[in-house]
Chimera marker file (.cmm) of the C-alpha trace (Angstrom):
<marker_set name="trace">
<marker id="1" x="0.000" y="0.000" z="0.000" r="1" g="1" b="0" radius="0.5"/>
<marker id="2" x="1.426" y="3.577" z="-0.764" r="1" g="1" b="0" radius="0.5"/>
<marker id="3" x="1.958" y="5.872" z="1.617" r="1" g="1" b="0" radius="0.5"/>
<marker id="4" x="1.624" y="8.817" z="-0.989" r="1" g="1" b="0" radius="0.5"/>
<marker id="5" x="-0.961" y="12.025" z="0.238" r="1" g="1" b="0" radius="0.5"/>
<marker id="6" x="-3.222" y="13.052" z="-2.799" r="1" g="1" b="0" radius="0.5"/>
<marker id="7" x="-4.351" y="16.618" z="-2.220" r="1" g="1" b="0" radius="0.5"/>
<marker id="8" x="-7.203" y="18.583" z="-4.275" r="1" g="1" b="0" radius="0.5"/>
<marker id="9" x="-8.009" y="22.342" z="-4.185" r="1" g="1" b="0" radius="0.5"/>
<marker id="10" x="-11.057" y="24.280" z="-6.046" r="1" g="1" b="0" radius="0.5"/>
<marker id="11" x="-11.261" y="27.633" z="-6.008" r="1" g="1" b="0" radius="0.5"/>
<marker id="12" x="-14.086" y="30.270" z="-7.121" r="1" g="1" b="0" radius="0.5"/>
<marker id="13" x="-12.825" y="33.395" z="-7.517" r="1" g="1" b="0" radius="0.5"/>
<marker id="14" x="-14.404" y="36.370" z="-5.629" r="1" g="1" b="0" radius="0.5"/>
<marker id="15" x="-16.251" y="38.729" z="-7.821" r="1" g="1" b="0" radius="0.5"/>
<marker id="16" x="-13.173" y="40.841" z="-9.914" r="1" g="1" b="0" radius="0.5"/>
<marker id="17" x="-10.471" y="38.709" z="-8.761" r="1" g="1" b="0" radius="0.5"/>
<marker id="18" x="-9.963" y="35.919" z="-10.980" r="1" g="1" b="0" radius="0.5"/>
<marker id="19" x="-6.262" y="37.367" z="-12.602" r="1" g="1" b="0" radius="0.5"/>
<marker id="20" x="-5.206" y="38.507" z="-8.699" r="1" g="1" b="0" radius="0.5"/>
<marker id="21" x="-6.361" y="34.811" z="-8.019" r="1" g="1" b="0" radius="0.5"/>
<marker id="22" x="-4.756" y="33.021" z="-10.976" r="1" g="1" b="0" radius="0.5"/>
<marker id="23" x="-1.278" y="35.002" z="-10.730" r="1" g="1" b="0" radius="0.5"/>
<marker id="24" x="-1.111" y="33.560" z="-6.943" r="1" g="1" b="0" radius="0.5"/>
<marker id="25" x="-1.651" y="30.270" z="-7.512" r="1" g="1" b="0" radius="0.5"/>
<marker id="26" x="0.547" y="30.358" z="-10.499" r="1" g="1" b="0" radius="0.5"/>
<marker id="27" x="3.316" y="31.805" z="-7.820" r="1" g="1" b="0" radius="0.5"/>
<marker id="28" x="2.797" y="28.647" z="-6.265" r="1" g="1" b="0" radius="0.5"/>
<marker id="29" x="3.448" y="25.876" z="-8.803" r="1" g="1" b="0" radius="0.5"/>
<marker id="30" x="7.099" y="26.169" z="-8.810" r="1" g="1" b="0" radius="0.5"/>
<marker id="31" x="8.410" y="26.150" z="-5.528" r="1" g="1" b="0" radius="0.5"/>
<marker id="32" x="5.888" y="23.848" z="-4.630" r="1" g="1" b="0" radius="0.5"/>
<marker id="33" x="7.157" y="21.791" z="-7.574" r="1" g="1" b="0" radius="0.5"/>
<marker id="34" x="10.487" y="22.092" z="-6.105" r="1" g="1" b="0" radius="0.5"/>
<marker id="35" x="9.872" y="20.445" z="-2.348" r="1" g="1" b="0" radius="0.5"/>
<marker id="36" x="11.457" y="16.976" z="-2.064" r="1" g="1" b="0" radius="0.5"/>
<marker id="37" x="8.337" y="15.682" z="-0.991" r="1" g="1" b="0" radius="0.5"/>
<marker id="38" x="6.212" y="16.988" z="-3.811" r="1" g="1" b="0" radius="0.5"/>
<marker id="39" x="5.650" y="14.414" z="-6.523" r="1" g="1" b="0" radius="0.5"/>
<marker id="40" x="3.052" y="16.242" z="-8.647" r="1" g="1" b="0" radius="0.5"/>
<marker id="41" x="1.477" y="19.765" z="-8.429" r="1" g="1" b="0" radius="0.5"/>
<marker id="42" x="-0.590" y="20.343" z="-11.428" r="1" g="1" b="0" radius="0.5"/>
<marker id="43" x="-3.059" y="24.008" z="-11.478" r="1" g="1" b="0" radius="0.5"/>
<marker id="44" x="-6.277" y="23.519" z="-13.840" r="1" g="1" b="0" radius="0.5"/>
<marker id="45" x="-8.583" y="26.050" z="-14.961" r="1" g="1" b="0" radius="0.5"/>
<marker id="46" x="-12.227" y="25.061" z="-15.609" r="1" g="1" b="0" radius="0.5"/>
<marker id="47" x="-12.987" y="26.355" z="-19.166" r="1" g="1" b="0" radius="0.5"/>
<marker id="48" x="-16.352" y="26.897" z="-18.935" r="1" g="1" b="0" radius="0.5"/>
<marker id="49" x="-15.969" y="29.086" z="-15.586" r="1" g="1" b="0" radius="0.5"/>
<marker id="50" x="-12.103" y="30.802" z="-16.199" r="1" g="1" b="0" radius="0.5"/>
<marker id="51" x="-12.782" y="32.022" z="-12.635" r="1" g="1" b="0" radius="0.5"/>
<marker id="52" x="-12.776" y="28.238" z="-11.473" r="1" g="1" b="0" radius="0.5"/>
<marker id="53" x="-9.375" y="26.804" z="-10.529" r="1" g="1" b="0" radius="0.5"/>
<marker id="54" x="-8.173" y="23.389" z="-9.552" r="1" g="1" b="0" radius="0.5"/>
<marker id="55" x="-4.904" y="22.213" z="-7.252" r="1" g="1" b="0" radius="0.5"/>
<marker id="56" x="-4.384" y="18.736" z="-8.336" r="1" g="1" b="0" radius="0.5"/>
<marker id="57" x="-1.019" y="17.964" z="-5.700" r="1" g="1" b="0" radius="0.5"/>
<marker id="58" x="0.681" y="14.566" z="-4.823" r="1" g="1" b="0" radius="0.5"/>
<marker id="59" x="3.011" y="13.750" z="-1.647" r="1" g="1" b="0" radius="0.5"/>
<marker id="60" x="5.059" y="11.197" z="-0.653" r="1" g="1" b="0" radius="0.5"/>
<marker id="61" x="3.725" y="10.942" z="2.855" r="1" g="1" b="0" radius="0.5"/>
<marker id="62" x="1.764" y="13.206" z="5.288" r="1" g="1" b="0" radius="0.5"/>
<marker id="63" x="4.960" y="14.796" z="6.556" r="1" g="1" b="0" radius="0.5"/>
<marker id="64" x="5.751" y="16.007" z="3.197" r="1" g="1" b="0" radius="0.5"/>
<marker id="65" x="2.258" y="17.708" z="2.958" r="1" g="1" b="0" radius="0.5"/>
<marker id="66" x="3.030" y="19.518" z="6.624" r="1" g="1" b="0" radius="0.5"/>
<marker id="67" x="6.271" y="20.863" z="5.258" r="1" g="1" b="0" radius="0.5"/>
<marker id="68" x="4.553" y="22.294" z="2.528" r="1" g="1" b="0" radius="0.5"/>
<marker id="69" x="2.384" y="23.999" z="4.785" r="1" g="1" b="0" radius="0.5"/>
<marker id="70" x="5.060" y="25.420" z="7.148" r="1" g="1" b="0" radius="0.5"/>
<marker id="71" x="6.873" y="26.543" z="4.051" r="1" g="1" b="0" radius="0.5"/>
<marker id="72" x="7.248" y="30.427" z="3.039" r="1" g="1" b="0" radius="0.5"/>
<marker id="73" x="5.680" y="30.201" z="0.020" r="1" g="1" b="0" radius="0.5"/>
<marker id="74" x="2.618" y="27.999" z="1.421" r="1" g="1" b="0" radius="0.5"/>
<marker id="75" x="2.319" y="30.706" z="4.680" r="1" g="1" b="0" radius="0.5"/>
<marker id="76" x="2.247" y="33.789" z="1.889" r="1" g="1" b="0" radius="0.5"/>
<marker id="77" x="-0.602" y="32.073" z="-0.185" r="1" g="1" b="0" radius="0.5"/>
<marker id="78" x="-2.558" y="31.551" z="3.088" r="1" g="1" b="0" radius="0.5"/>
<marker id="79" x="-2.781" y="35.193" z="3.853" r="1" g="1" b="0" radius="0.5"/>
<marker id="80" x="-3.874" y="35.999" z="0.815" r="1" g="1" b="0" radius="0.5"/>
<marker id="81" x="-6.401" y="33.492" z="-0.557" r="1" g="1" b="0" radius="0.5"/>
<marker id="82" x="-9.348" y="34.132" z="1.435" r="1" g="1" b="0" radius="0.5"/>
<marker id="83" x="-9.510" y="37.273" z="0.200" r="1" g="1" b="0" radius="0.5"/>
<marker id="84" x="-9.395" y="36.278" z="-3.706" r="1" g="1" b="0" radius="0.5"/>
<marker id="85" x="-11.472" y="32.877" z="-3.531" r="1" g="1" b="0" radius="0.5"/>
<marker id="86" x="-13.890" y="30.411" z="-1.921" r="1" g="1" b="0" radius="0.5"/>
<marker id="87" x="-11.923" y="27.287" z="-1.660" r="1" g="1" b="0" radius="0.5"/>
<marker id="88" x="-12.683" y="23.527" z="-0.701" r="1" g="1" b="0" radius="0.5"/>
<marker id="89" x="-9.745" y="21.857" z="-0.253" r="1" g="1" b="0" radius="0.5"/>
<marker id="90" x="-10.079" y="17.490" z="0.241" r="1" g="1" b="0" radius="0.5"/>
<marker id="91" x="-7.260" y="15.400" z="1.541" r="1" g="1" b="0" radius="0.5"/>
<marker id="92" x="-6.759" y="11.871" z="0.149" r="1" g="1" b="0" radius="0.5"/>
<marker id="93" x="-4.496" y="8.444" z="1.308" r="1" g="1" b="0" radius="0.5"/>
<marker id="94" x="-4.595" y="6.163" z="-1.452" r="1" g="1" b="0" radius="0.5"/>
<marker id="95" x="-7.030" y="3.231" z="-1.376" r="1" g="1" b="0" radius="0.5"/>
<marker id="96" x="-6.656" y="1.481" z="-4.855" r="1" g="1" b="0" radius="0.5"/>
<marker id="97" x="-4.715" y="3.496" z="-6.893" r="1" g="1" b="0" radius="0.5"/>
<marker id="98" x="-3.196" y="2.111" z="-10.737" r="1" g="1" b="0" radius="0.5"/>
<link id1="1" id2="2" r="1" g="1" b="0" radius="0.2"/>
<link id1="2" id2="3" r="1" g="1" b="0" radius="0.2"/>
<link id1="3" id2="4" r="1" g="1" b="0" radius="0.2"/>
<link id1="4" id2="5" r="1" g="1" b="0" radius="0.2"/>
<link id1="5" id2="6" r="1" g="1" b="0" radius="0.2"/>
<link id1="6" id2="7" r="1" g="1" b="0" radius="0.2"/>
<link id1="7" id2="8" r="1" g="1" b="0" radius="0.2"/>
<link id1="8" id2="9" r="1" g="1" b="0" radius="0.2"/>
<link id1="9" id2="10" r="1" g="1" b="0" radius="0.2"/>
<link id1="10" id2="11" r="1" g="1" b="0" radius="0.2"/>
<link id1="11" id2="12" r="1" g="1" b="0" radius="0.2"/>
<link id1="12" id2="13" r="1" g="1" b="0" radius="0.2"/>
<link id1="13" id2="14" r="1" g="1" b="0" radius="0.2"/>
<link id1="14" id2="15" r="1" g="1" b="0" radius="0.2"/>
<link id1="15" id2="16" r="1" g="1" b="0" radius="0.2"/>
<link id1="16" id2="17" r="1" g="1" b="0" radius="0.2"/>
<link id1="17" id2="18" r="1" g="1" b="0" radius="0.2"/>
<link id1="18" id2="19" r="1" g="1" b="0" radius="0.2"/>
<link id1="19" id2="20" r="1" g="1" b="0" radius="0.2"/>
<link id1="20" id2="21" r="1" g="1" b="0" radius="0.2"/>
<link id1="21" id2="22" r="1" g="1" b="0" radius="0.2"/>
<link id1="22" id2="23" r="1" g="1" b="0" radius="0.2"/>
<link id1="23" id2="24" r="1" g="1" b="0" radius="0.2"/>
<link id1="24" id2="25" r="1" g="1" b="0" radius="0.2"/>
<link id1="25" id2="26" r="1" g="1" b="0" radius="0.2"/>
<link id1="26" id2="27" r="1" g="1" b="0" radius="0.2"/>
<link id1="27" id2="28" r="1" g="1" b="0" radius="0.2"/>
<link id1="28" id2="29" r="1" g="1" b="0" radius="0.2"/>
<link id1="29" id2="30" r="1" g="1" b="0" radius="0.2"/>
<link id1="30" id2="31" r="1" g="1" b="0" radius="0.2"/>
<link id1="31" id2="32" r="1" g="1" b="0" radius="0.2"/>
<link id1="32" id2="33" r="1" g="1" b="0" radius="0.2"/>
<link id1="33" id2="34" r="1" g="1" b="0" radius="0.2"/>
<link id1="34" id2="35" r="1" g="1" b="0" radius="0.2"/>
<link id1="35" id2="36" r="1" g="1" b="0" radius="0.2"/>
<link id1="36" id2="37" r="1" g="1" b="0" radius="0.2"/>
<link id1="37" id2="38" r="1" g="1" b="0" radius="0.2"/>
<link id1="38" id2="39" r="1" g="1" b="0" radius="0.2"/>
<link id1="39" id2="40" r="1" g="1" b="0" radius="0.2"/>
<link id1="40" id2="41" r="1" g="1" b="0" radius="0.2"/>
<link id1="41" id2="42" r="1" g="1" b="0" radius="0.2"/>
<link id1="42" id2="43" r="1" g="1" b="0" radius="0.2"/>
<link id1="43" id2="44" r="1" g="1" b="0" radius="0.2"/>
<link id1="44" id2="45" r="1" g="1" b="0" radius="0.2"/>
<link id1="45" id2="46" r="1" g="1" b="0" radius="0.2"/>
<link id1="46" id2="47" r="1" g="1" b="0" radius="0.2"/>
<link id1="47" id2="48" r="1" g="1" b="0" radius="0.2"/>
<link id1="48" id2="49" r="1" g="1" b="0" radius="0.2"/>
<link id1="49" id2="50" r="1" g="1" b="0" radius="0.2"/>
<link id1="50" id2="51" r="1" g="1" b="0" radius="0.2"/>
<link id1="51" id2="52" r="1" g="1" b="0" radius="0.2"/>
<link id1="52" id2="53" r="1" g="1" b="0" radius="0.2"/>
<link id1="53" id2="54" r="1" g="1" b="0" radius="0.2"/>
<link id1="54" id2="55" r="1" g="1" b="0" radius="0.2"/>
<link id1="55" id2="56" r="1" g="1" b="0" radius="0.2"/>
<link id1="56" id2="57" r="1" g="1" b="0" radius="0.2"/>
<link id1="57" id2="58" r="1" g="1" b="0" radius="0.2"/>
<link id1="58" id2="59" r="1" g="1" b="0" radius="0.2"/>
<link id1="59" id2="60" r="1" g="1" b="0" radius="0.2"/>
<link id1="60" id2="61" r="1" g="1" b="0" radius="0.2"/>
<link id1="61" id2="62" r="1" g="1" b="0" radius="0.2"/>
<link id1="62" id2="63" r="1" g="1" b="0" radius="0.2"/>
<link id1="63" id2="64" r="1" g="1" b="0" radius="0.2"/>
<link id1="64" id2="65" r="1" g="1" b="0" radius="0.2"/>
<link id1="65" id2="66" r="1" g="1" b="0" radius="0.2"/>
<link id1="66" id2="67" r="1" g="1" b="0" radius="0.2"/>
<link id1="67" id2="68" r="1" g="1" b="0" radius="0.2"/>
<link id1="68" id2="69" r="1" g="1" b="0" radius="0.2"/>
<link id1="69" id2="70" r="1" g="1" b="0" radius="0.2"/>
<link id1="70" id2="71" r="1" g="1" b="0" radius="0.2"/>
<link id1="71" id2="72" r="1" g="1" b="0" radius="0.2"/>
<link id1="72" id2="73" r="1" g="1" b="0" radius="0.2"/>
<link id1="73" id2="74" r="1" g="1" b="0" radius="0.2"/>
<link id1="74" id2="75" r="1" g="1" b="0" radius="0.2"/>
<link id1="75" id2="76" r="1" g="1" b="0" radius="0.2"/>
<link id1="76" id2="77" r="1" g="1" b="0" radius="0.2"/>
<link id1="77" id2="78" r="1" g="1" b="0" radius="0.2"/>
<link id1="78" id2="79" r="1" g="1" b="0" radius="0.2"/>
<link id1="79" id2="80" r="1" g="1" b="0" radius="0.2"/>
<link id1="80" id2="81" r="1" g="1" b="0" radius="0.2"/>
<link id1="81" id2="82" r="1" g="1" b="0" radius="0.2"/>
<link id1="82" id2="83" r="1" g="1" b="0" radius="0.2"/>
<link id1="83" id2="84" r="1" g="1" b="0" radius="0.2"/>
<link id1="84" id2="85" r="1" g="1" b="0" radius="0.2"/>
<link id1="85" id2="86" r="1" g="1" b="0" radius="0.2"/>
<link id1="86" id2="87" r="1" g="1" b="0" radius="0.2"/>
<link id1="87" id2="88" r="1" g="1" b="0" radius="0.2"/>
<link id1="88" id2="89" r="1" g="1" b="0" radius="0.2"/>
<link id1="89" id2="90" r="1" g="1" b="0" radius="0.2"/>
<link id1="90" id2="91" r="1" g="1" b="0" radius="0.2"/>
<link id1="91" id2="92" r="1" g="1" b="0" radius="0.2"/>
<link id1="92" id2="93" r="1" g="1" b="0" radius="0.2"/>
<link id1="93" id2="94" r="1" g="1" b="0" radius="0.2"/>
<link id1="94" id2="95" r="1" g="1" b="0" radius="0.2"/>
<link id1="95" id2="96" r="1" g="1" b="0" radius="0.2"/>
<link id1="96" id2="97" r="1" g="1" b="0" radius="0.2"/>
<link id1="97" id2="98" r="1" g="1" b="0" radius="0.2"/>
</marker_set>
C-alpha cells in the first residue's frame, strides 16, 4: 500500500479577482514543484468558468504535505487566498490506486 498524500483544491474566484487569483496560484506551482516531498502539483482552470481553478497535488507521505504547509511560500498564499477565492480543499491516502 502507498503511503503517498493526494491533495485537491477548487477555487471560485471572488467577484473581480480571478487574474489577482490566478497570478497567486501560479506563484505557487514552482516552488511547490520544487519540495522533495512533492511528486506532482498540477493548477487547472475550468474552461467553462475561467474564474474556477483546480490544485491537483501529490506527496510522498503526510509529513511532506506539513512541510509544505510550514513553508514560506505555502504561509504567503494563506494570507492571501481568502480574500481572492472560496476554496474547498479534500485530503486523500490512497485506497486502490493504478
Amino acid at each position: 500500500m502507498s503511503t503517498s498524500v493526494k491533495t485537491v483544491a477548487i477555487f471560485n474566484a471572488k467577484k473581480g479577482r480571478e487574474d489577482d487569483l490566478h497570478a497567486l496560484l501560479r506563484s505557487m506551482v514552482t516552488p511547490s514543484r520544487a519540495e522533495p516531498g512533492n511528486l506532482r502539483y498540477d493548477l487547472w482552470r475550468e474552461t467553462e468558468q475561467p474564474g474556477r481553478f483546480v490544485l491537483d497535488e501529490l506527496y510522498v507521505n503526510a509529513d511532506a504535505i506539513t512541510q509544505h504547509r510550514a513553508s514560506p511560500h505555502f504561509q504567503g498564499y494563506l494570507a492571501r487566498i481568502n480574500d481572492l477565492a472560496d476554496r474547498t480543499v479534500v485530503v486523500l491516502s490512497a485506497d486502490d490506486v493504478g
